[in-house]
N, C-alpha and C positions, 0 to 999 in steps of 0.2 A: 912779898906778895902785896897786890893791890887788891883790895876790896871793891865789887863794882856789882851790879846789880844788871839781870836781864831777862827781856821777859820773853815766855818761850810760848806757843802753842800747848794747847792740852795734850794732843798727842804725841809734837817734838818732847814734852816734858814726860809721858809717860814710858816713849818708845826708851829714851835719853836713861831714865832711871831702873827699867828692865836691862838693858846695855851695859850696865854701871855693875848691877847684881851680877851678871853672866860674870863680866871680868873681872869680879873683885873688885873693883875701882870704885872710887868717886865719881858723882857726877862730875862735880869741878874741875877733876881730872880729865876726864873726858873731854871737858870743853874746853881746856888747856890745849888739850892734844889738836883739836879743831883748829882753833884757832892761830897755830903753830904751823898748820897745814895750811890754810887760808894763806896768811903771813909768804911761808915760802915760797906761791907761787906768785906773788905779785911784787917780790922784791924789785927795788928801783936800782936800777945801775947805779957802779959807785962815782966819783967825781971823776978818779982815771978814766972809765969806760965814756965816760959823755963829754972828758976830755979828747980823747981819741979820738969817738964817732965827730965830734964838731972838729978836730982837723983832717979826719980824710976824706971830710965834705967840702973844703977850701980849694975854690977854683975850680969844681967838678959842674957849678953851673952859670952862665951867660945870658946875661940882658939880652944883650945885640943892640945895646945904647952906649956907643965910646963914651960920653962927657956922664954917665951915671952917677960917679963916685963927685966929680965936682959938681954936678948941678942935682943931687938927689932930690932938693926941696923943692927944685919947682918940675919934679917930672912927679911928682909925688902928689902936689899940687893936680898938675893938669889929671893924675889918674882919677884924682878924687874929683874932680871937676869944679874946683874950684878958682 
């Protein structure tokens, strides 16, 4: 376990430590639990899935400029107006 410090509203801290009583549990626990939930729903895809998703993106979009791939820098250029 890591030791980490956080600070809560009076009432998130009270509601939190009534919460805690009810189920027998630690607060700690609780925030464990939270943060465990948080975590799960914001997982990042793994390197396979963002491997995938960037190849069945290849070739699905079109400039409509043939010389794109040889001249990038100076069409890159003129967008930036420079």
């Amino acid at each position: 376990m890591v030791r980490t410090q956080i600070l809560l509203s009076e009432e998130q801290a009270v509601a939190l430590r009534e919460a805690a009583a009810r189920a027998g549990r630690s607060m700690a626990d609780l925030v464990r639990e939270g943060v465990d939930a948080v975590l799960s729903q914001r997982q990042l895809p793994g390197r396979s899935a963002i491997k995938h998703r960037s190849l069945a993106a290849v070739g699905k979009f079109r400039s409509g400029t043939p010389d794109l791939a040889t001249n990038h820098d100076t069409h890159l250029a003129e967008a930036f107006g420079s």
